[in-house]
C-alpha positions as CSV (number, residue, x, y, z in Angstrom):
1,X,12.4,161.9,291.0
2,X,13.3,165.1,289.7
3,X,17.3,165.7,289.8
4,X,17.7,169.5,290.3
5,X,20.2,171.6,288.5
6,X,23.7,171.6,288.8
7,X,24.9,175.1,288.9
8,X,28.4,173.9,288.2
9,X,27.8,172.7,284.8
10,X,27.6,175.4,282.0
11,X,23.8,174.2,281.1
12,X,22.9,173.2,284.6
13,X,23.7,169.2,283.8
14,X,20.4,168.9,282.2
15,X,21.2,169.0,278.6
16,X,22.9,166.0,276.6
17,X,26.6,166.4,275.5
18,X,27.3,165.6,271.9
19,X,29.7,162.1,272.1
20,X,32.2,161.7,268.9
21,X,34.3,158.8,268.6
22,X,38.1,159.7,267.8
23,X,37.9,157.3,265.0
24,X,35.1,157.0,262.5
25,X,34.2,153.5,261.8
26,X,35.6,152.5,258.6
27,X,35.4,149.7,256.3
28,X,38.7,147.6,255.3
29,X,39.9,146.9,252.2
30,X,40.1,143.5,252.8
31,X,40.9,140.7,255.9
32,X,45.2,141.3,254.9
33,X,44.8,145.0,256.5
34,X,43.5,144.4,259.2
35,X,46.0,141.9,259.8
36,X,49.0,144.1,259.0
37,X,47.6,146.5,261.5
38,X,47.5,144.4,264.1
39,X,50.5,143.0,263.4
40,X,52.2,146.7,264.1
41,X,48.9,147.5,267.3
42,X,49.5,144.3,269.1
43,X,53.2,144.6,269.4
44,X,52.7,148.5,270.3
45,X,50.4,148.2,272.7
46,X,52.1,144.8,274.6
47,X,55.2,146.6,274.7
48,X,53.3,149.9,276.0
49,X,52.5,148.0,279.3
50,X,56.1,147.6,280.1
51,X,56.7,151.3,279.3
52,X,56.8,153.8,282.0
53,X,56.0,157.4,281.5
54,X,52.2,159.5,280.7
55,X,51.4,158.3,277.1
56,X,49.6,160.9,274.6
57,X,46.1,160.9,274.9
58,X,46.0,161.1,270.8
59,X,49.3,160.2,268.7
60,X,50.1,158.2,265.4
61,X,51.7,155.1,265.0
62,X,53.5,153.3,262.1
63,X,55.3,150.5,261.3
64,X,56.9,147.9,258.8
65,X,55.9,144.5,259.1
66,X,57.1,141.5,257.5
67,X,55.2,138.9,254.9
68,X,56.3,135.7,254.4
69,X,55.6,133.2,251.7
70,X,52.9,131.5,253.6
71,X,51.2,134.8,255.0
72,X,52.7,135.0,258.7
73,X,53.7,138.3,259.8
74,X,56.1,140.0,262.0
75,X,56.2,143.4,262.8
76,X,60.1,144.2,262.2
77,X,59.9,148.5,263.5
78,X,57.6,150.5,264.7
79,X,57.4,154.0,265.8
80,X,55.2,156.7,267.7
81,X,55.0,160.5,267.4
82,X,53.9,163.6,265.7
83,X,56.7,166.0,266.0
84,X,60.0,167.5,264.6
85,X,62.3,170.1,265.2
86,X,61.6,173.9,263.6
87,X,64.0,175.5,261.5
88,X,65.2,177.7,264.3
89,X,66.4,174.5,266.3
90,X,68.2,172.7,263.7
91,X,69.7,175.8,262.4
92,X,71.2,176.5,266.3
93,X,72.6,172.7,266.0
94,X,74.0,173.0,262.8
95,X,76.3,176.8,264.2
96,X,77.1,174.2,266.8
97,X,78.1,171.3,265.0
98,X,75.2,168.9,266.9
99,X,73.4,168.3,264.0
100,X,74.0,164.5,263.4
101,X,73.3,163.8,267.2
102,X,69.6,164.7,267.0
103,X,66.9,163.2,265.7
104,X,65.4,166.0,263.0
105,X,62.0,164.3,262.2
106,X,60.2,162.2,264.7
107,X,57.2,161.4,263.4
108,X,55.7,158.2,263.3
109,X,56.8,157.0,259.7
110,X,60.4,158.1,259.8
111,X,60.8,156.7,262.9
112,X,59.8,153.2,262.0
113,X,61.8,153.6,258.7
114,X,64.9,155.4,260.9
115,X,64.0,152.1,263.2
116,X,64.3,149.4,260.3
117,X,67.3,150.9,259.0
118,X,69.1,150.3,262.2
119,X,67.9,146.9,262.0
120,X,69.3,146.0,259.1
121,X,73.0,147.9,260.2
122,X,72.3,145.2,262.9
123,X,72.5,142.5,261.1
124,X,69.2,141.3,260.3
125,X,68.7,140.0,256.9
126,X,65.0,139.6,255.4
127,X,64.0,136.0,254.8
128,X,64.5,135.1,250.8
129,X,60.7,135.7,249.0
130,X,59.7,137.8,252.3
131,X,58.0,141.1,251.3
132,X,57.4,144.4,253.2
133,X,53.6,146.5,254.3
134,X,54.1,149.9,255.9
135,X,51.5,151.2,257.6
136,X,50.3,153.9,259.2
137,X,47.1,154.6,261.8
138,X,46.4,157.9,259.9
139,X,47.5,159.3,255.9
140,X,50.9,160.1,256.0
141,X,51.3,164.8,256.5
142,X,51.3,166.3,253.2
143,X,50.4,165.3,250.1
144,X,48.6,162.2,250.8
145,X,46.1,164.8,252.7
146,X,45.4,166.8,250.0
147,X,41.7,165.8,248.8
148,X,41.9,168.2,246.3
149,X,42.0,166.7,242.8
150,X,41.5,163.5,243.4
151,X,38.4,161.0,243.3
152,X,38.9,159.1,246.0
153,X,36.8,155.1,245.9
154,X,34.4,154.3,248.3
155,X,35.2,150.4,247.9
156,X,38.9,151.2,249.1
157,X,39.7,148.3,246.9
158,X,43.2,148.7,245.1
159,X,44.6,146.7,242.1
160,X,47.5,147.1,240.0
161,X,48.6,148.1,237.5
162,X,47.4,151.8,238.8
163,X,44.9,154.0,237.1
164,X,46.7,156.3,234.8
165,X,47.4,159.6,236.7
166,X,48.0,163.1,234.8
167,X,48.9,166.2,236.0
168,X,46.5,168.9,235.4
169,X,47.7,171.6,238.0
170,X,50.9,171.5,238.6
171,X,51.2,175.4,239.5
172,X,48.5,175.4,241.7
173,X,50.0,172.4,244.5
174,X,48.6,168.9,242.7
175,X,52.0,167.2,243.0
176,X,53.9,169.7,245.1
177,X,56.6,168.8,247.2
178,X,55.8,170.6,251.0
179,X,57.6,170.7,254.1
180,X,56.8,170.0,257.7
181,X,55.0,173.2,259.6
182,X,53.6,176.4,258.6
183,X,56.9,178.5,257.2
184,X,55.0,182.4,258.0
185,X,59.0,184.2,258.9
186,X,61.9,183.4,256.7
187,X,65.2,183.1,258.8
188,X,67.3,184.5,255.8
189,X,67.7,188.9,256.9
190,X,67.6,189.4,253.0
191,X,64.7,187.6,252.5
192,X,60.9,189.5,251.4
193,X,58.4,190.4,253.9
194,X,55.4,187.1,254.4
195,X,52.3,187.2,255.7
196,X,52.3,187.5,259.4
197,X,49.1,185.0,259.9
198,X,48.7,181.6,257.5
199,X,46.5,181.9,254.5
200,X,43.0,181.2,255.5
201,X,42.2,177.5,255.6
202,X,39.6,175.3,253.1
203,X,38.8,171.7,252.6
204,X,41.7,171.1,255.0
205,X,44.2,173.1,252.7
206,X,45.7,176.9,252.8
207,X,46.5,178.7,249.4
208,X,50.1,180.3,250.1
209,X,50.7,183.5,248.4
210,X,52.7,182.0,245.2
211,X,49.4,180.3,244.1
212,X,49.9,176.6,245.5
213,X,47.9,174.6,247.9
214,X,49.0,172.6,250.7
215,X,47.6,170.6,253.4
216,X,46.7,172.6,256.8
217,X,50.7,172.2,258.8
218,X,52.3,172.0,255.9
219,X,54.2,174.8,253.8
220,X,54.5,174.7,249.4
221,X,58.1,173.9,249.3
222,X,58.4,176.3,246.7
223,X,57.3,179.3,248.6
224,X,59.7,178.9,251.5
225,X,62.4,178.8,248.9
226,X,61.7,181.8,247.3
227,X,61.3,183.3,251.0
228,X,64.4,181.4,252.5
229,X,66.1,179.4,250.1
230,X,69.8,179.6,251.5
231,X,68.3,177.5,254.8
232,X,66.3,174.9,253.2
233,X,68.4,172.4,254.2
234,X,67.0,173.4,258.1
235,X,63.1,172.8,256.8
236,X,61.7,168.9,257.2
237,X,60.5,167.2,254.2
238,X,56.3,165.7,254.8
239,X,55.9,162.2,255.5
240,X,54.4,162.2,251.6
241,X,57.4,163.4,250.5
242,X,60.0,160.8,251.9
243,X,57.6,157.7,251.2
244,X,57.6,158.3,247.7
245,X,61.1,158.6,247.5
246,X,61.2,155.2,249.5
247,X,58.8,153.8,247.2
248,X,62.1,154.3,244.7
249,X,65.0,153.9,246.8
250,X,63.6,151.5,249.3
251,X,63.3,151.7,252.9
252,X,66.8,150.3,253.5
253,X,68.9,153.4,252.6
254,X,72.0,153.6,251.0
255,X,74.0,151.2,253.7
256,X,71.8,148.4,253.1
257,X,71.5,148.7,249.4
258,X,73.7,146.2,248.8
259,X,71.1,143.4,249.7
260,X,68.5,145.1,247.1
261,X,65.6,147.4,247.6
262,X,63.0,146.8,250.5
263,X,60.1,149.0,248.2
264,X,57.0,148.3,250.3
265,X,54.4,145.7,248.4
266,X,51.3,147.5,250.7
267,X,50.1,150.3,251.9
268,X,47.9,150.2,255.0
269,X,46.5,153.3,256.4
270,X,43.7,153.9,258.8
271,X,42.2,157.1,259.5
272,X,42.1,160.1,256.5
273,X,42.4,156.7,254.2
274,X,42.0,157.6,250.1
275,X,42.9,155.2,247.8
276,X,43.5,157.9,245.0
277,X,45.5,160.5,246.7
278,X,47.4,158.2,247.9
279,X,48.5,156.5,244.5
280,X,48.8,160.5,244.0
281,X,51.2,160.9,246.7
282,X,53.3,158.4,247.1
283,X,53.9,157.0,243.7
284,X,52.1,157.9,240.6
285,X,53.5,161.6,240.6
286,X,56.8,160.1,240.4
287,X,56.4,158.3,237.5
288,X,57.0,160.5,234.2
289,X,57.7,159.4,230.8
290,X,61.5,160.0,231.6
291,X,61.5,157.8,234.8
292,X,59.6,154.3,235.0
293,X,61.2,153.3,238.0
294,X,58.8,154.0,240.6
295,X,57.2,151.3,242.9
296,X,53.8,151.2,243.0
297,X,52.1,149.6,246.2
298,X,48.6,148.9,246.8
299,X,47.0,151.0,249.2
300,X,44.7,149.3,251.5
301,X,42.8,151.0,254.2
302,X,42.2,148.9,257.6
303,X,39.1,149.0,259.6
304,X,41.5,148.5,263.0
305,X,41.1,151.6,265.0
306,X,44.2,153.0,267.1
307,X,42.0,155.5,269.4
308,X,39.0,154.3,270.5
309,X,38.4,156.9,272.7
310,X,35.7,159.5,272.4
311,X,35.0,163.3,272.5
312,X,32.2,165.2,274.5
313,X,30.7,168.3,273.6
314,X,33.3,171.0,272.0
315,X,36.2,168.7,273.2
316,X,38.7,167.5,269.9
317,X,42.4,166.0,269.3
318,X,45.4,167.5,270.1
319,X,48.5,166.3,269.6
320,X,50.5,168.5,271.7
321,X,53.0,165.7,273.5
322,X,56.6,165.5,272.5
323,X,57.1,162.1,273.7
324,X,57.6,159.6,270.7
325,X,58.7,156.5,270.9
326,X,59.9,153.5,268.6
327,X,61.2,149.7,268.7
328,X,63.0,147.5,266.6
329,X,62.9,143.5,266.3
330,X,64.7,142.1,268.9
331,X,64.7,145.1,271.9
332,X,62.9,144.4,274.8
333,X,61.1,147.7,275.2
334,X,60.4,150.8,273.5
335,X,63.0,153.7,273.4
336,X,61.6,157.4,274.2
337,X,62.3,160.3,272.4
338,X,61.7,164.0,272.7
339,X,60.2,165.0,269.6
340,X,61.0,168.6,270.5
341,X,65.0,168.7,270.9
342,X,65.3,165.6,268.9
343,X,66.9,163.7,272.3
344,X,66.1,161.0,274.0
345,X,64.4,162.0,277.3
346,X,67.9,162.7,279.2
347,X,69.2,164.8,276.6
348,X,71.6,162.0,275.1
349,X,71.7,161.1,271.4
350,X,69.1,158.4,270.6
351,X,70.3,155.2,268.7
352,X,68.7,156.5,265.6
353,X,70.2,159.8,265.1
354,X,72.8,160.3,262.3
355,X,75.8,159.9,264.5
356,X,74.6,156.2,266.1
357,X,74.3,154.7,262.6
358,X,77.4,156.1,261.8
359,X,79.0,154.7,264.9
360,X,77.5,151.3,263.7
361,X,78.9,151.2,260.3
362,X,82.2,152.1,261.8
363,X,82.5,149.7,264.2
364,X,81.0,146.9,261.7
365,X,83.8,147.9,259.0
366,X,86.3,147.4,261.8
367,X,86.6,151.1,262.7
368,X,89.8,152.0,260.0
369,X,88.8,155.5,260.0
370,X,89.1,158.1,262.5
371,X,86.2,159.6,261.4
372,X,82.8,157.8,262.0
373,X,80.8,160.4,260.0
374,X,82.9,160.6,257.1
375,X,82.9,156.9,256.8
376,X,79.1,156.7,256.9
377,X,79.3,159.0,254.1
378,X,82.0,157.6,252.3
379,X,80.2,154.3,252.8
380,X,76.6,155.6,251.4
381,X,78.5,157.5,248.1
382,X,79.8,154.1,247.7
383,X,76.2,152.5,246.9
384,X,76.9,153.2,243.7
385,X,73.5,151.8,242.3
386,X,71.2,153.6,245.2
387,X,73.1,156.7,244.0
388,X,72.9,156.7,240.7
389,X,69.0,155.5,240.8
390,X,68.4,158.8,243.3
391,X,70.5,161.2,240.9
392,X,68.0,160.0,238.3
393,X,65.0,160.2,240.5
394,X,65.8,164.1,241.4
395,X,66.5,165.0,237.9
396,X,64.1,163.6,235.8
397,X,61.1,164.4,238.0
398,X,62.0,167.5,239.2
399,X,59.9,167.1,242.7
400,X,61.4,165.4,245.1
401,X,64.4,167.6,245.5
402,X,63.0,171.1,246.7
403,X,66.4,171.5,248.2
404,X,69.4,172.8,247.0
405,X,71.7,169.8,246.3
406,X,74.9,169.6,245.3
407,X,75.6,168.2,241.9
408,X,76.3,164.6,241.7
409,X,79.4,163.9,239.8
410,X,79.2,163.1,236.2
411,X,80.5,159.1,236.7
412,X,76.7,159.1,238.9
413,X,74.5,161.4,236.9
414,X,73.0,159.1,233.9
415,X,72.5,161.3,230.8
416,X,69.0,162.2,229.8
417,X,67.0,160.4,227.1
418,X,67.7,161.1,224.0
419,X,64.0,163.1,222.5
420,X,62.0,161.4,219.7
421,X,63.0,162.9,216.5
422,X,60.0,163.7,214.4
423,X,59.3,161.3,211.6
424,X,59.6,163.7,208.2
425,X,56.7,162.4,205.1
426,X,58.7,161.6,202.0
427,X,55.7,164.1,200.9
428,X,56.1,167.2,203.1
429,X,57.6,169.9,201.2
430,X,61.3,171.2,202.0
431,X,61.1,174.0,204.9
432,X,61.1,177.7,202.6
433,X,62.0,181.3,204.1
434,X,59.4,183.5,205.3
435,X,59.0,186.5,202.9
436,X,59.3,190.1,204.5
């Protein structure tokens, strides 16, 4: 029987819709992603049934899990969301001195890293020969999304030691450090005029106006210090950005450097997965004949989808919600956050912001000081080693510190190689005066 038109539907219901999964099937690296993936999915999404509130139709998760000796796993943080607060808003909370009670970055990475670093303030202490996979459903914002320049493997298969990597164009964004958002206004009154729209996009990428290429949402460091360089401590760092620094540091932090660095052995990441730009981005940049100390994971990609939903017709993601969520070993449920004041849902300080971890370190060091915020820094300057590895980092690279920082005192700052001399042939005649 013939069904007759439906006048409510733009082509009269008659026509087929066009049906796109969220997530392209991919194929894994191997059976150990998918098994750190789930390891991070499985505890998400049993502690999502306990959690009440409207969940994000489209988000990104990440997490650090656990590896022991024998292969079990444990998912130790985890963490949910896509936003973080613009310049404007951290600028109003620094004038009125709320900064460290807000959470400035609350995407899905930082909060599983903000997550295990509260963890191990806690207490918790990783078992002896236990190693570390982050992953992430999607490639970390920034650099890792920057297909540019890279040839990425279609076997996804990693080994070590890496390829060698060298830097061909550096002026025109291959290693550049970016920030969170597209920076169009400066804030600074004295600053030069920018373009009122974003450069038009490309392959995923925008060419700012200094000549440097960054993924779409993202911003050339560079450029928003030339445009606004006395607020750059108010712009956010990408996801890229931090990881490698981790990948140095570790994703314990200064507090917890005591016990060693937690560098992360694997990489897993799902969707957007490259197995070149993310050696790019989160380690082999780093590494320059000055500064050998970079860890290098191996960067797996898992075939575990997190969105298995699909798309009809014209319909695509958005990932407009500023709920975000995270968990740590040992809670019962996850704790929301509002990505877009950097509060928890009530407007109180979340346990991760600057001012909770500093209220933990206090109490743990019996609470001697009036002042749980200058403790917390007096306690981090007094990681002597983390300090004096990140001092080295920042100034023999020169690209992971696109803001102005103050100098680190000259008992931290190592000196710089001495340069190879040139070998003179017993040969080679002496060195004569031009003639004029």
């Amino acid at each position: 029987m013939d069904v007759p038109p439906d006048p409510a539907l733009p082509d009269g219901g008659g026509a087929k819709r066009a049906v796109r999964h969220a997530e392209k099937p991919r194929e894994a690296s191997c059976a150990f992603a998918d098994d750190v993936a789930r390891a991070v999915l499985d505890k998400y999404r049993a502690l999502l049934a306990g959690f009440e509130g409207e969940m994000p139709k489209q988000t990104v998760v990440a997490g650090v899990v656990a590896v022991a000796d024998d292969g079990s796993m444990e998912c130790l943080a985890l963490g949910q969301g896509t936003k973080f607060l613009c310049p404007a808003a951290l600028r109003a909370a620094d004038a009125a001195g709320t900064v460290a009670d807000v959470v400035r970055d609350a995407h899905a990475e930082v909060l599983a890293r903000r997550g295990l670093k509260r963890l191990f303030l806690e207490g918790y202490v990783l078992a002896p020969g236990t190693r570390v996979a982050f992953y992430s459903s999607t490639a970390m914002c920034g650099n890792s999304c920057l297909k540019k320049w890279a040839k990425n493997s279609n076997k996804k298969v990693d080994t070590l030691p890496h390829p060698p990597f060298h830097v061909s164009q550096r002026d025109a964004g291959q290693v550049a450090v970016t920030l969170k958002g597209e920076h169009l206004h400066p804030l600074a009154d004295e600053a030069p005029a920018t373009p009122a729209t974003p450069p038009p996009a490309a392959d995923g990428m925008r060419v700012w106006p200094n000549g440097v290429a960054a993924p779409i949402g993202t911003t050339p460091a560079a450029y928003t210090q030339h445009i606004d360089g006395a607020h750059m401590k108010h712009y956010t760092a990408s996801c890229s950005d931090k990881l490698a620094q981790w990948c140095v540091l570790g994703l314990q932090g200064a507090c917890n450097s005591n016990a060693g660095r937690v560098v992360p052995h694997w990489v897993v990441v799902g969707r957007k997965f490259g197995d070149a730009t993310l050696r790019r981005a989160l380690c082999c940049r780093v590494t320059t004949k000055f500064f050998k100390e970079a860890h290098h994971p191996l960067m797996y990609c898992t075939a575990v989808p997190l969105d298995e939903s699909v798309y009809e017709g014209d319909e695509g993601a958005t990932f407009a919600s500023p709920l975000c969520l995270w968990w740590t070993r040992g809670r019962a449920q996850l704790e929301a956050l509002d990505g877009t004041t950097g509060l928890t849902p009530d407007g109180t300080p979340s346990p991760l912001c600057r001012s909770a971890l500093a209220a933990l370190v206090h109490t743990a060091g019996g609470g001697e000081s009036a002042d749980a915020l200058a403790a917390y820094a007096a306690r981090k300057a007094a990681a002597t080693a983390y300090q004096t590895l990140k001092a080295t980092l920042f100034t023999n690279t020169k690209l992971l510190a696109p803001y102005p920082r103050p100098a680190p005192p000259p008992s931290v700052l190592p000196p710089p190689p001495p340069r190879p001399q040139k070998r003179k042939r017993e040969d080679e005649p002496a060195a004569t005066e031009p003639t004029k």
